[in-house]
Each structure stands twice: as structure tokens, then as C-alpha cells.
C-alpha positions as CSV (number, residue, x, y, z in Angstrom):
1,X,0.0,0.0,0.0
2,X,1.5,3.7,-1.1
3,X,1.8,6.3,1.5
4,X,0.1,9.4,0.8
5,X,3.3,12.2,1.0
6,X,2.5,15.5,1.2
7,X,3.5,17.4,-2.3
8,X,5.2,20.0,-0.1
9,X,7.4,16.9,1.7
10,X,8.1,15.5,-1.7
11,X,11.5,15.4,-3.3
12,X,11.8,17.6,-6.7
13,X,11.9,14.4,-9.1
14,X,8.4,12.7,-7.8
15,X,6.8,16.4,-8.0
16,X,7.6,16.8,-11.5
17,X,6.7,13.5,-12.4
18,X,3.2,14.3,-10.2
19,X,2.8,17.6,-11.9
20,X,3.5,15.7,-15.8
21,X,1.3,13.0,-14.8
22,X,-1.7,16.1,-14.2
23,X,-1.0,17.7,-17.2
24,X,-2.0,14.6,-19.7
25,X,-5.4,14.8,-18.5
26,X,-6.4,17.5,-21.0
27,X,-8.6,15.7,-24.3
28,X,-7.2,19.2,-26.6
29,X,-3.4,20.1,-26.5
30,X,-4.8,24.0,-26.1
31,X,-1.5,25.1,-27.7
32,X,-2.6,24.0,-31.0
33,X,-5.6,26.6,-30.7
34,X,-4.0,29.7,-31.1
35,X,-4.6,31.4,-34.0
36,X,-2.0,33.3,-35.9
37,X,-2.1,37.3,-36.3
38,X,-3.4,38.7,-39.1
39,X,-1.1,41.0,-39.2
40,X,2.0,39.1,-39.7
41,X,3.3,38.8,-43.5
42,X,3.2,35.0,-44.3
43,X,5.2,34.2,-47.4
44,X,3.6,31.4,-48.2
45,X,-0.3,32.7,-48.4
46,X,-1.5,33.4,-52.0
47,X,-2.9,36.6,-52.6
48,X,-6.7,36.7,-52.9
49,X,-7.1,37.4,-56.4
50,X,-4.1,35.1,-57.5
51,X,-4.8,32.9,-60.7
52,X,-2.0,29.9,-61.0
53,X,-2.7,30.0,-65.6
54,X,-3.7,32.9,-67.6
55,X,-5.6,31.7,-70.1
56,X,-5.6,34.5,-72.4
57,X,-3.1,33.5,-74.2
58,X,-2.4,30.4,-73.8
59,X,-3.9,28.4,-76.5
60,X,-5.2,29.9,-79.8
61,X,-8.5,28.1,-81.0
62,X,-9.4,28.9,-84.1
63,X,-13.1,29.6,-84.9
64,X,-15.2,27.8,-88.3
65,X,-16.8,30.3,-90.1
């Protein structure tokens, strides 16, 4: 049978294994949730109106008269 040790008795290694075991409780890592300024310039976001082919141009189809 374990001994119940006060937290404030316990040595610094079974705290911190105490407090890690506490922590895995949480379903959501809540770190993930944070949502990124607007504000900040992100290289790798397309511009809104950004088209990837310009079709004008590109092929030349000709029409039957």
C-alpha cells in the first residue's frame, strides 16, 4: 500500500513526475488553438485574387466560319 506524502514533503523528481502526470489529463493540447495574427506577412499565403494559368493567351483556338 502507497503512503500518501504531502506534495510539499516530496522530493523535486516525484513532484515533477506528479505535476506531468496532471497535465496529460487535457482531451485538446490547447497550444494548438492559437490562431495566428493577421497581421503578420506570411510568405507562403496566396494573394486573394491570385490565378495559377492565364488563359488569355495560352492556346489559340481557331473559330469555323
Amino acid at each position: 500500500m502507497k503512503h500518501f506524502i504531502q506534495r510539499d514533503k516530496m522530493s523535486k523528481r516525484q513532484r515533477k513526475k506528479l505535476d506531468a502526470e496532471k497535465r496529460t489529463l487535457w482531451k485538446v493540447n490547447p497550444i494548438t488553438k492559437v490562431v495566428q495574427s493577421k497581421k503578420i506577412y506570411d510568405r507562403k499565403k496566396q494573394p486573394r485574387n491570385y490565378e495559377p494559368y492565364d488563359f488569355q493567351g495560352c492556346f489559340y483556338l481557331p473559330q469555323a466560319m
